[in-house]
C-alpha angles and dihedrals in degrees: 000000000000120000109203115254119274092242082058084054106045088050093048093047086046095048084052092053096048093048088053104103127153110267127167137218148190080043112178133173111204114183103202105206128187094203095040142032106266134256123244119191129170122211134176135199086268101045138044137207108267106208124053112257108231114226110199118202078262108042134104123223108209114182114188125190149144125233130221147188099212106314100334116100096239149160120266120198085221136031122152136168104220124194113206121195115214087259088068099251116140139193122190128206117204118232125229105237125186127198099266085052100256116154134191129169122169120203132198123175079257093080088049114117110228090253097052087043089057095051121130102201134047120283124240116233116202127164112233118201130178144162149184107260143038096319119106126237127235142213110193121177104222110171143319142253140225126201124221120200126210107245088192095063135059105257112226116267122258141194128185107234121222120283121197116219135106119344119216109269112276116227107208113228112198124203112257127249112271118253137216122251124255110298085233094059093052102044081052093060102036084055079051085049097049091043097064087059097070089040083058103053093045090053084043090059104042093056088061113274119184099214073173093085100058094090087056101037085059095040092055093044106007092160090046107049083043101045088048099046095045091053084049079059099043092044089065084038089059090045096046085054092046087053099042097038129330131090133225099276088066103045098043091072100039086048088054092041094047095042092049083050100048086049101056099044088037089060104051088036092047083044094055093045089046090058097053083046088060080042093063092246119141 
């Protein structure tokens, strides 16, 4: 007689411990209801209950099976039925095993979490079993269940948290250009503008203006009076330009250029006409 080689037995013995997994038998689903006989459905790791199981606001679910490690009616250290919403959201509900395997768990829409109760579609039951070892868990759908409100009764108030996740794109929407007034707005108030420069000079002059003096006020500084009075002109020059078509990038340093300008002559011109003042000179 041959015994098969030690290397045929170790993989035989490893290919059955692979295949071991927690099943469950004997499964059965009972809905206990007060207005109603109750319903009673069997289901196996290999079948499911076809039709949703209806849970009033006063039913009981009652879900009955046995465990087992292969073939062998056994303890898990864990066993759950899980109802999972279509979201995604889940809530388990431990079995009570006993050693023989054994399991019981009984449901109402009390033990609902808000979410589930809210659903609008039916939940899907699965038993979930797992141990520590080579045996591997499982996870068997095994029915669903539909839950029935009570239309007599406020139902509790809910309100979705905030979920962080993808926001919608975002379409930048950049401020337009700025854009100049009607023409016919600005050539009214240039002509207001222009109009106050002969109402200057003739004010200039009623108050007692020496237009006399020009020749020596140019004779004494002739750079200086020139060099003020044209960055006075090109001062309105560089606002008239900020207003028709620079930015501010252009007008900030010929602002600076004009204004230092205008310091330096206006302080030697200011200065000559000071001294024929203190001469008694108008």
């Amino acid at each position: 007689m041959r015994f098969p080689p030690a290397s045929t037995l170790l993989a035989l013995a490893a290919a059955a411990s692979a295949a071991a997994t927690w099943t469950f038998s004997d499964g059965t689903i009972a809905v206990s209801a007060k207005a109603a006989d109750g319903v009673v459905e069997k289901f196996t790791s290999a079948e499911r209950v076809k039709k949703a199981v209806t849970l009033g606001h006063q039913d009981t679910i009652k879900v009955s099976l046995t465990t087992k490690d292969g073939a062998k009616a056994k303890r898990p250290h864990q066993a759950f039925l899980v109802l999972r919403e279509e979201s995604g959201l889940e809530a388990p509900f431990p079995l009570t095993v006993k050693d023989s395997g054994k399991a019981t768990v009984q449901i109402t829409q009390r033990d609902l979490p808000i979410q589930l109760l809210f659903s609008s579609t039916p939940l899907r039951a699965s038993i979930v079993l797992g141990s520590a070892g080579s045996v591997a868990g499982s996870v068997t759908p095994v029915f669903d269940v539909s839950v029935k409100k009570d239309l007599n009764s406020p139902l509790p108030e809910y309100e979705a948290p905030l979920r962080y996740g993808p926001l919608p794109e975002i379409h930048h929407i950049f401020r337009a250009d700025p854009k100049n007034p009607p023409r016919i707005v600005s050539i009214v108030f240039t002509l207001a503008v222009l109009a106050t420069v002969p109402a200057l000079f003739i004010g200039w002059l009623l108050l007692g203006a020496n237009v006399c003096h020009a020749q020596k006020a140019l004779g004494s500084a002739p750079v200086s009076h020139a060099v003020f009075f044209g960055s006075v002109v090109a001062m309105e020059a560089v606002f008239f330009l900020y207003y028709s078509s620079w930015n501010l990038l252009q007008t900030l340093p010929a602002i600076g250029l004009v204004g230092a300008t205008a310091f330096l002559s206006g302080t030697k011109a200011l200065g000559e006409v000071q001294r024929r003042r203190l001469a008694g000179e108008r």
